[in-house]
C-alpha positions as CSV (number, residue, x, y, z in Angstrom):
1,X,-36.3,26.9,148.8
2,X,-37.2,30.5,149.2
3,X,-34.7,31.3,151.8
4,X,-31.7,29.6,150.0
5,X,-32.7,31.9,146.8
6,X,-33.0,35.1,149.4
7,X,-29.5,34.0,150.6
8,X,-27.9,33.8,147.2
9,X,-29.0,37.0,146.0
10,X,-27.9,38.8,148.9
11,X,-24.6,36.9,148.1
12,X,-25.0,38.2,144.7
13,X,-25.5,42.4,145.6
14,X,-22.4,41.6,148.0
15,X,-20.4,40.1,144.8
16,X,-21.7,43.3,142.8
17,X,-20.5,45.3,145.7
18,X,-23.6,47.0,146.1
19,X,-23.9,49.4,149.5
20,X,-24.2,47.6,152.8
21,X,-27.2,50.1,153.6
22,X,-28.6,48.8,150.5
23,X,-27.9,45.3,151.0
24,X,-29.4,45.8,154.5
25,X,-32.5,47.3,153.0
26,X,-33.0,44.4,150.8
27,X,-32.3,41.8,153.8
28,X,-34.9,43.3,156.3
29,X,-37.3,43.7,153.3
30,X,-37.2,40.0,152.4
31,X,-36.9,38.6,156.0
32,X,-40.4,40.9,157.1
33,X,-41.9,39.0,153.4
34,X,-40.4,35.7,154.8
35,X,-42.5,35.8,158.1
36,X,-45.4,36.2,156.4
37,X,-45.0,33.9,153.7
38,X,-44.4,31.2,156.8
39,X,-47.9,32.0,158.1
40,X,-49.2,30.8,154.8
41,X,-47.2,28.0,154.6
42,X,-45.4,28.8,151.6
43,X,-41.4,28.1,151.6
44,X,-41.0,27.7,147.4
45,X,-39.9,31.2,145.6
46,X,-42.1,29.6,142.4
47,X,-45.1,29.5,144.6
48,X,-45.5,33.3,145.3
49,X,-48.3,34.7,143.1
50,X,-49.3,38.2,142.2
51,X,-52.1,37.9,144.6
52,X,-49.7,36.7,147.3
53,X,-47.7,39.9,147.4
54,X,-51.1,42.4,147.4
55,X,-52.4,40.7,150.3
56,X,-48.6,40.9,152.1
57,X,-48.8,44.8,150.9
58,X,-52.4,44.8,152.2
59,X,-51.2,43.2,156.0
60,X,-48.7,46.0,155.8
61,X,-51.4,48.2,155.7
62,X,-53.5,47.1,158.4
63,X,-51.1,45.7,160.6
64,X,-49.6,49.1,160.9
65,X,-45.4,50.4,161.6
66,X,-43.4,48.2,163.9
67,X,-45.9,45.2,164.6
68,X,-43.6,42.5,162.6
69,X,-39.9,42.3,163.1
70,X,-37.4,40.4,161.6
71,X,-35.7,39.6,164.4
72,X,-38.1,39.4,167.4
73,X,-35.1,38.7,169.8
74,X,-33.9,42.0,169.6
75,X,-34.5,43.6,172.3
76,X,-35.7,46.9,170.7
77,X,-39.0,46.9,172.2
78,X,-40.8,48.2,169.2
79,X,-44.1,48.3,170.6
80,X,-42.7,51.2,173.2
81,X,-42.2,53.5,170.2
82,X,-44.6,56.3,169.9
83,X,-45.9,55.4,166.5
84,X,-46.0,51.6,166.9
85,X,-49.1,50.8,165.1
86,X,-49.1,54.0,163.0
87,X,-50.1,53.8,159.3
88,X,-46.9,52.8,157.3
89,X,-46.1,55.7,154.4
90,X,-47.1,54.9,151.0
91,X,-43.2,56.0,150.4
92,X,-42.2,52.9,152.8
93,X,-44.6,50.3,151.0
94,X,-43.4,51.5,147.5
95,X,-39.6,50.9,149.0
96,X,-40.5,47.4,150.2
97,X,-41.9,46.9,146.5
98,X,-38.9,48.0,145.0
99,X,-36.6,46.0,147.4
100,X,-38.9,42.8,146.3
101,X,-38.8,43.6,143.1
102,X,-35.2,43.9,142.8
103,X,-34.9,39.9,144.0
104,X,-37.5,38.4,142.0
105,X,-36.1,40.2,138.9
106,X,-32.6,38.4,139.9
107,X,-34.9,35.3,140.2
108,X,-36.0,35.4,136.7
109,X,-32.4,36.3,134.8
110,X,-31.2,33.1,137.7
111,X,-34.2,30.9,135.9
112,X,-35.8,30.5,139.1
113,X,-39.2,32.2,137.9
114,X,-40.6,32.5,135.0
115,X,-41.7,36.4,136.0
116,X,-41.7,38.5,139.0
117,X,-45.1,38.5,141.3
118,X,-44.6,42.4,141.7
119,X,-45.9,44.6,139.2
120,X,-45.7,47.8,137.6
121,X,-49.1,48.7,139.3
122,X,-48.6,47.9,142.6
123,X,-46.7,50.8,143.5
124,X,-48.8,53.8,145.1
125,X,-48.4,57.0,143.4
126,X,-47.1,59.5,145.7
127,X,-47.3,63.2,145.5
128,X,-43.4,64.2,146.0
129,X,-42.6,66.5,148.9
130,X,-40.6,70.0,148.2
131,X,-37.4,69.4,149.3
132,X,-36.6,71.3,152.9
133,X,-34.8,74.7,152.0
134,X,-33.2,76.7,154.9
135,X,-32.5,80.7,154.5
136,X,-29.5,82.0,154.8
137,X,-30.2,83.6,158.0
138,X,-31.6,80.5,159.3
139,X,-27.7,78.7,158.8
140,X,-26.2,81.7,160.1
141,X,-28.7,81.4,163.2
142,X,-28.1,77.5,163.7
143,X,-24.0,77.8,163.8
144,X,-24.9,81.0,166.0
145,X,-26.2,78.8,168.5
146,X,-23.8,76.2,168.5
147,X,-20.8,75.7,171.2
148,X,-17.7,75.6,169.4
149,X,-16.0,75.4,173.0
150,X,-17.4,72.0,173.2
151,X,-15.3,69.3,171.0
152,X,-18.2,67.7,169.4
153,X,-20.4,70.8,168.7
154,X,-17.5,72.3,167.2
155,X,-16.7,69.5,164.8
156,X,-20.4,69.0,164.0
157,X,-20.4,72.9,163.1
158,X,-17.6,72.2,160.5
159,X,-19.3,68.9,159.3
160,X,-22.3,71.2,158.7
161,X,-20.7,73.7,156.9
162,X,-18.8,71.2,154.7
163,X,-22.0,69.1,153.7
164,X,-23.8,72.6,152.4
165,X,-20.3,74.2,150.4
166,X,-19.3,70.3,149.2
167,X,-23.0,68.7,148.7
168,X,-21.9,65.8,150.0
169,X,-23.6,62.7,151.3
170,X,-23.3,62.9,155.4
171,X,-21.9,59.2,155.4
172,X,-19.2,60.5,152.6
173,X,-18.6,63.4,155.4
174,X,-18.1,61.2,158.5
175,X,-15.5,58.6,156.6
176,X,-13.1,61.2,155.1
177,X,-9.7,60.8,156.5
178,X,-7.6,63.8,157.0
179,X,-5.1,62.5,154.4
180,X,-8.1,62.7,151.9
181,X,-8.1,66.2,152.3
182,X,-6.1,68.7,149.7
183,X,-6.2,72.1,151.6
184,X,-3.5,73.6,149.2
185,X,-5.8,72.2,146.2
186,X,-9.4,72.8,148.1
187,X,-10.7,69.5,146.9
188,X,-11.0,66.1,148.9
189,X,-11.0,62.9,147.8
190,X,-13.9,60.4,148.5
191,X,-12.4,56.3,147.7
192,X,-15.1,54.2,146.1
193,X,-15.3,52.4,148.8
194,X,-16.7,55.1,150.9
195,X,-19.6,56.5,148.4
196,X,-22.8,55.3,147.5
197,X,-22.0,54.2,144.0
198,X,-18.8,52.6,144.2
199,X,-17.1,55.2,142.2
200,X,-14.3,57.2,143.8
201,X,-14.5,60.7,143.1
202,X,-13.3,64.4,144.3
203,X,-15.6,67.2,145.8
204,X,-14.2,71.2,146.1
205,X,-14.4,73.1,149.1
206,X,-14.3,77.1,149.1
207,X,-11.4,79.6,150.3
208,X,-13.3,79.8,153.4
209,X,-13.9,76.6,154.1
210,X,-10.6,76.1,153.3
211,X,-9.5,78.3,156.2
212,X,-12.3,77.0,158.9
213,X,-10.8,73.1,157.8
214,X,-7.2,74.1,158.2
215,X,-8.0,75.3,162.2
216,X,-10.1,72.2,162.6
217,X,-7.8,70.0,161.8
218,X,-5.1,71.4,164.2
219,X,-7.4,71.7,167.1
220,X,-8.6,68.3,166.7
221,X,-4.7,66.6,166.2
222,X,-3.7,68.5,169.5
223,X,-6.8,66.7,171.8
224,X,-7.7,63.5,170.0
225,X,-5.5,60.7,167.9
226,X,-7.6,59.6,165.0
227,X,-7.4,59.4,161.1
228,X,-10.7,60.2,160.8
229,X,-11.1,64.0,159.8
230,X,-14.3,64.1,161.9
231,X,-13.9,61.9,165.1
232,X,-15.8,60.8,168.4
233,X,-14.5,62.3,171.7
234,X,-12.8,58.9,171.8
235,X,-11.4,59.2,168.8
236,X,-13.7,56.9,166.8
237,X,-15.6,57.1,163.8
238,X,-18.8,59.4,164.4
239,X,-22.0,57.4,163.5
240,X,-24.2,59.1,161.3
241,X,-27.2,58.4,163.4
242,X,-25.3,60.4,166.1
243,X,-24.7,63.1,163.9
244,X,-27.9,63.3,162.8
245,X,-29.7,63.1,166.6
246,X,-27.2,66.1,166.9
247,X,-28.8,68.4,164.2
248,X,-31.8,67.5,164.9
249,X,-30.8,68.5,168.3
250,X,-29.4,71.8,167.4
251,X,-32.4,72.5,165.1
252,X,-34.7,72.8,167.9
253,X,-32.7,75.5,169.8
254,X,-33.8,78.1,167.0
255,X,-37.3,76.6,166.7
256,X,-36.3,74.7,162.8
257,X,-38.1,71.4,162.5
258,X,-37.6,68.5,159.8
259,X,-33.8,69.6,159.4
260,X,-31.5,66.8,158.9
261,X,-28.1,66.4,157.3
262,X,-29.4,65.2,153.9
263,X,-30.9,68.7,153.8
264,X,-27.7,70.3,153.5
265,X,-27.3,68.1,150.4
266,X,-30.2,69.8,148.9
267,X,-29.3,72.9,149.7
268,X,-26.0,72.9,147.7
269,X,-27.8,71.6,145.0
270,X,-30.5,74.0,144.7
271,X,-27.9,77.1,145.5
272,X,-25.5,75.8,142.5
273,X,-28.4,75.8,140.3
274,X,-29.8,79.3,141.2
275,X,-26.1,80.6,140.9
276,X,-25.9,79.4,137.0
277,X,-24.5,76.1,137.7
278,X,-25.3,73.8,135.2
279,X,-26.9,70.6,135.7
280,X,-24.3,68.0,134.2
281,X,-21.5,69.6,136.5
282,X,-23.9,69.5,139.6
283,X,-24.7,65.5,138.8
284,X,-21.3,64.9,138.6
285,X,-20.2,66.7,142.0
286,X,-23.5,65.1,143.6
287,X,-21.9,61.7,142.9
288,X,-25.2,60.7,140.9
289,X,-25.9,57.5,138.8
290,X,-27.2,60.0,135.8
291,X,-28.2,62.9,135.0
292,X,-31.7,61.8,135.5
293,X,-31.4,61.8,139.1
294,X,-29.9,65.0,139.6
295,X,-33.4,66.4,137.3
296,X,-34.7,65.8,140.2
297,X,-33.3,69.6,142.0
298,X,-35.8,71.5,139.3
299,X,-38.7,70.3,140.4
300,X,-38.0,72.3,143.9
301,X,-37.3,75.3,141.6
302,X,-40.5,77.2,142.0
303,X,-41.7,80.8,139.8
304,X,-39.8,83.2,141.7
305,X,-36.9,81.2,141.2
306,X,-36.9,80.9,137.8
307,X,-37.3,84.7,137.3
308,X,-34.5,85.5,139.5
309,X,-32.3,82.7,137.1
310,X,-33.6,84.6,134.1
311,X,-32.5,88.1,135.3
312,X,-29.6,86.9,135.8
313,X,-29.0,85.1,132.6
314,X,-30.8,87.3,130.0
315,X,-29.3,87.2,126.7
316,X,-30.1,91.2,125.6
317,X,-29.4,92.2,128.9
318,X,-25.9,90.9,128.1
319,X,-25.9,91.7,124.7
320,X,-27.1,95.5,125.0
């Protein structure tokens, strides 16, 4: 039965202690496939064809975002969201691929299949966005702007600031306790339970962050009780879809649109490499799988920036 083997191998990515986000992804991605697959009447994992999955992929398409739900008891009201209906993103259906593919390759090592249903040219080729960059001035604007006399604005001004001098992931950010933190040292330490692949590791923090963390900290211990470095009003762990509504929210005050925390991310990434950093050190900081991944930053290095990398790195300019 299809939905014991969906069961099982979400049994098995929990056993591999694989990410809950990514577990979740999976789960929706099946579920959504499940519904459909119950309109055709088919309920054995063996009986999903090739053809089957282009036609779901092509119902994606026409049905449009938010018109199927997994869970239609909810109580989200998807169809009050301004882009109910809108075309879903070539990026979504590739992810909804992958995520398919990923359980019908367990299938076959499981000997439930003799081969997956999803193949190589299903995916959509997708022209890959520049990543979002923001200017100096443009950071210096948004803390500008920001209340520090307010609790939470204050704390999501240090967040911000930590995420562009660490390059960490904003989930990383929001689960750091302060005993992770090393201010004599300038490094904290992120448990593998808290990071995105399982591995602990440490990030570094600058002097100056250094000094803005040291006052944060004891201005957050004399108003709220909490272990968590970066805390609710109520003391609580601060969701990152909080967070992020925040930036978004503080974005907008200056007039920047499509800034969100992940941004910050690529921001330290792209400043490490235009400072000299090299790109083995910068994988290692990012808390990538591979190097491979982290490749990824130099395709957002355009012309100007790989002149300004040479001048600065010039062999006879050093040499004479």
């Amino acid at each position: 039965m299809l939905i014991r083997d969906v069961e099982m191998f979400i049994e098995h990515c929990e056993n591999k202690g694989l990410a809950t986000k990514t577990i979740g992804s999976y789960e929706q991605t099946l579920r959504l496939l499940m519904l459909y697959l119950d309109e055709q009447g088919i309920t054995q994992t063996e009986k999903i064809t090739h053809t089957v999955i282009q036609n779901y992929v092509r119902q994606i398409k026409e049905r449009g975002k938010y018109t199927v739900t997994s869970n239609p008891n909810s109580g989200n009201y998807q169809e009050r969201r301004l882009d109910f209906g809108k075309k879903v993103s070539d990026v979504t259906i590739n992810n909804y691929l992958r995520n398919m593919s990923a359980f019908f390759g367990w299938c076959v090592e499981e000997d439930l299949i003799l081969r997956s249903p999803v193949k190589r040219g299903d995916y959509i080729k997708v022209e890959r966005r520049p990543l979002e960059f923001v200017s100096d001035e443009d950071f210096r604007k948004l803390l500008r702007n920001m209340n520090t006399a307010s609790f939470s604005e204050y704390r999501d001004s240090i967040v911000i600031q930590l995420l562009l001098d660490t390059g960490m992931r904003v989930n990383e950010c929001l689960l750091i306790q302060v005993t992770d933190v090393n201010l004599q040292k300038r490094y904290i330490y992120l448990p593998a339970e808290n990071t995105k692949g399982k591995k602990g590791r440490y990030v570094f923090f600058s002097d100056k962050m250094a000094t803005q963390l040291q006052r944060w900290i004891k201005y957050k211990d004399r108003y709220r009780d909490s272990d968590f470095l970066f805390c609710t009003n109520k003391g609580k762990f601060l969701e990152v879809s909080n967070f992020e509504a925040n930036v978004r929210k503080y974005a907008q005050r200056i007039g920047l649109k499509d800034i969100h925390p992940h941004v910050f991310r690529n921001n330290f990434a792209k400043r490490f490499l235009m400072s000299g950093g090299d790109i083995y050190t910068l994988s290692r900081l990012l808390g990538h799988s591979s190097v491979t991944v982290t490749e990824q930053a130099y395709l957002d290095v355009n012309q100007d920036d790989l002149a300004e990398m040479y001048r600065k790195h010039s062999p006879l300019s050093k040499i004479i």
